[in-house]
Structures are given as structure tokens and as C-alpha cells.
N, C-alpha and C positions, 0 to 999 in steps of 0.2 A: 345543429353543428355537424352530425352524422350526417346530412342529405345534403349537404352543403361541400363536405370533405370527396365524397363520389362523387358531387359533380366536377370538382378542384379533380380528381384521378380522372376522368373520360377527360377531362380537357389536354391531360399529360401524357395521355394513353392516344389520341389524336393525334397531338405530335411528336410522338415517337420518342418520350421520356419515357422509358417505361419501367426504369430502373424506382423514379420518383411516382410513378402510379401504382405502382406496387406497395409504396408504405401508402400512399394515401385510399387507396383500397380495404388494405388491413383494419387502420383504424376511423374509418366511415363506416365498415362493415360492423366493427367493434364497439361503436359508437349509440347506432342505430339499434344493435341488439340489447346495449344496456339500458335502453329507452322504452322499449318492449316489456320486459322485465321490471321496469320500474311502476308504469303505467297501469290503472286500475282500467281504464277507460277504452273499451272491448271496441270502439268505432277508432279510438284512434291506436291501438295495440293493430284492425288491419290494416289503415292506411301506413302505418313504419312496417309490417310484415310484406306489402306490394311491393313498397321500397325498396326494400332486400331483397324481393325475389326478382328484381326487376336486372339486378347486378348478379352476377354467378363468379364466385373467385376462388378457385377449388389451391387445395396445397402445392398442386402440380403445376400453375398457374396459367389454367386455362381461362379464359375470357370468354364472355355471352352476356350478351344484351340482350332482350325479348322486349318487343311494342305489341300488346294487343290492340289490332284496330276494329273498333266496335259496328255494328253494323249500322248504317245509316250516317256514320260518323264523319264530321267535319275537320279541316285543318291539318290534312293528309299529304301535303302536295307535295311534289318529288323535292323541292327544297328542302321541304320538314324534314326528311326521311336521309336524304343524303348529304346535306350542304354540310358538316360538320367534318365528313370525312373526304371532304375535296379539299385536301390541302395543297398547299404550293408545290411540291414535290411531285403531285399526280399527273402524270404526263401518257399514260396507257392504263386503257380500259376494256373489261371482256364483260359479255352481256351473254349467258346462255337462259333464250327463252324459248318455249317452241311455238309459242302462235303467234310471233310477229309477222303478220299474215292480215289477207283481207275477211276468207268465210267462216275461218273459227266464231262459231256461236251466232255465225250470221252478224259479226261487229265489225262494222269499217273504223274502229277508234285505235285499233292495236297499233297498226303503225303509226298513227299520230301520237299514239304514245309515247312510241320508240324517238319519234322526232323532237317532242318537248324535253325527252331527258337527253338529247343528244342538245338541245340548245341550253340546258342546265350545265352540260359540261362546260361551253362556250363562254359562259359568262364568270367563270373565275371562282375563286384566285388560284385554283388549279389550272395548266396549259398543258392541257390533252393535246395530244398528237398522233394518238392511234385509240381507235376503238374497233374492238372485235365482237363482233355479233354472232352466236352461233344460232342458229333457226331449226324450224322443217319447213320445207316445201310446200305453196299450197296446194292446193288441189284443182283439175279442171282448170276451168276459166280463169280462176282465182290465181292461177299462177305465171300469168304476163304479168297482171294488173299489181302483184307482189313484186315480180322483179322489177317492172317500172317505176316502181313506188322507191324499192331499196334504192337503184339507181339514182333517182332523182336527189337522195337526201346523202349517195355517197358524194355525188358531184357537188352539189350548194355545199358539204362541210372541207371539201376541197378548197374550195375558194375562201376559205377559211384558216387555213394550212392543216388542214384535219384528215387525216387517210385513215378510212372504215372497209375494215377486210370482214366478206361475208362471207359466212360458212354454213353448207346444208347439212342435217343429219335426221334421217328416218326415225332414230331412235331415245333422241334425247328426250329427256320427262323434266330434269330438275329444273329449276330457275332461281337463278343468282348472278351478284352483278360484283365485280371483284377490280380492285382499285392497285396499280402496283406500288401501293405505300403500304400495302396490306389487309387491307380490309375490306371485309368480305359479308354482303350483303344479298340474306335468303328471304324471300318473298312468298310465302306460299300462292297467291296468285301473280307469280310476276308485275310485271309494269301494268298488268290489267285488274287492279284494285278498286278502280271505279266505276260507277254505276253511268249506266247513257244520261247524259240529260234528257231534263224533260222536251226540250227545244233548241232550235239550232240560236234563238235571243232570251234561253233562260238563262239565271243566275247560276255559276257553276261551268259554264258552258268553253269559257275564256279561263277563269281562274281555277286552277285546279284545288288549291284551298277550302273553296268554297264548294265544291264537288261532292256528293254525299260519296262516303265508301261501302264493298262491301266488307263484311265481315274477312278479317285474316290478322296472318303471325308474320311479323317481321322479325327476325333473327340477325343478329350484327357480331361476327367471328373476327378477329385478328389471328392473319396466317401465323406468328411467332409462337401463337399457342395452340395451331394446327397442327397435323400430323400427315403429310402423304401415302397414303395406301399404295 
């Protein structure tokens, strides 16, 4: 009933009840903890302590979500990860990564990555109408072959009624991808969470589901219980 009532508050807390995610937080969190306590049985005392640690719901009514994504691990794909918080209302998106680029790490996959989550946008039921990319520059050679690449994917999302404003910066480190419904999505390896395939006709290769990951934290913030510096 406890894990059942959090999931009933992220659904409220999604669409922007947040008045009604507030009690159903309360007593999911309330719920779960008298289950802990009740239970003798130390396998299942961590699997309800995960639970609760998976939700953060502080007095001040701060929100955090944490995904550990295991390494080698399956069933990742940018759907999994974001489709919950593209709701109808999302119509502008900001992306600060810095190696949407071709020779970071020697991977030509970065912008194909940038591109699958730009056709994630496209496909609903959120209607994106701007998305902001902030970058760094590649390096050398690598940086026609960058701008040619952004170019191509700002024009195709053009003809889609989609305008992608690019922005360089020397300095940027963090990466997160922030939704104007509010929500705010940290990646510790950005968009670049996944492993090369093995082949250009392995399994994985097309589906990013199926895509083994590497090891990292996913972090999911709501700006109303952010604070501007």
C-alpha cells in the first residue's frame, strides 16, 4: 500500500498536483516506514528501506528522485528515463552537455545521441517547440564535422516546427536536461550512458533498451522545490 501510494504522489507530482502529492508522499513515506518496523525479515526490511530511499521528501518540501543505473545494465533508454516527465505542457527544452561532439573519448555516438533524444521529444504528447543545447566546441578537425552534424539535426527538426538554438561554452562541466513544466533531469554521465555496441547489426544497436549501460546516477529535481543561487 506504501509503494503503491508514492507511486499514486510521482503521478500527481508529474502533473503538477502538487498540492495532492504532498499528502500522498506523507503517507506512502509513513506507510512504508511502519512496514520496516513491523517486519522481522532483514531481505525484505532492505528491499522497503530502497524504497524510501529511492523518494526524498524533506519538511521544507524538497523533492529527489535518485535511479542507480547498474553497470552492464539493461532497459535504460531515453523513454525509460524521461517519458514520464514529458507531459502536454512541455513545449521548451534546455540540454547543457559538454561533449555533444564527435572526438570526446574517440565516440562518434554523442550526437546520435543528442539526436534520438531530440526524436524522443518529437514523438509526444509533449509539443516541443524550442530546444536549447548548450555544448563545448570540438577540437581540430572534429569541429566542422560537429558543426555539420548540429546543423543538419537543427534543420530536419525545423521541418518539424522545432527551433534548436546552439550554444558554445569553454567551461561548462555539469549535465542536465530541464523540461519548462519543471523538471529537472541530472545525469551523471549525460546522454552518454551507454556502452558502443558490439556491431553496427548487434542487438542493442537500434534499441537503446536493449543497450547495455554504463554504471551512473540519475537524479530527477522539481524546480518548485529548487532554489536559484
Amino acid at each position: 500500500a506504501g509503494a503503491e501510494t508514492v507511486k499514486r504522489a510521482v503521478q500527481l507530482d508529474v502533473a503538477s498536483r502538487f498540492q495532492e502529492s504532498l499528502v500522498c508522499y506523507q503517507e506512502g513515506i509513513d506507510l512504508l516506514l511502519q512496514v520496516v518496523k513491523a517486519t522481522t525479515d532483514e531481505a525484505k526490511k532492505h528491499r522497503y528501506r530502497q524504497k524510501i530511499s529511492e523518494f526524498t521528501f524533506l519538511s521544507d518540501g524538497k523533492y529527489h528522485k535518485q535511479i542507480r543505473i547498474e553497470e552492464n545494465a539493461t532497459g535504460f533508454g531515453y523513454e525509460k528515463l524521461f517519458h514520464e516527465y514529458l507531459t502536454e505542457i512541455v513545449s521548451e527544452v534546455w540540454v547543457e552537455d559538454p561533449y555533444i561532439r564527435q572526438s570526446h573519448q574517440a565516440s562518434r555516438y554523442l550526437l546520435y545521441n543528442f539526436l534520438r533524444f531530440c526524436e524522443l521529444l518529437l514523438k509526444g504528447p509533449c509539443k516541443v517547440k524550442t530546444i536549447h543545447l548548450l555544448t563545448s566546441c570540438d577540437e581540430g578537425s572534429g569541429r566542422s564535422q560537429q558543426m555539420s552534424a548540429l546543423e543538419e539535426i537543427k534543420q530536419s527538426l525545423s521541418n518539424y516546427g522545432v527551433t534548436l538554438n546552439i550554444d558554445f561554452s569553454s567551461s561548462i562541466h555539469d549535465r542536465e536536461i530541464r523540461f519548462n513544466n519543471g523538471w529537472m533531469i541530472k545525469i551523471g554521465r549525460g546522454l552518454d550512458y551507454f556502452k558502443k555496441p558490439q556491431g553496427r547489426f548487434s542487438i542493442g544497436y537500434c534499441d537503446f533498451d536493449l543497450r547495455p549501460c554504463h554504471e551512473t546516477t540519475v537524479d530527477v529535481f522539481h524546480s518548485k522545490h529548487t532554489k536559484k543561487m
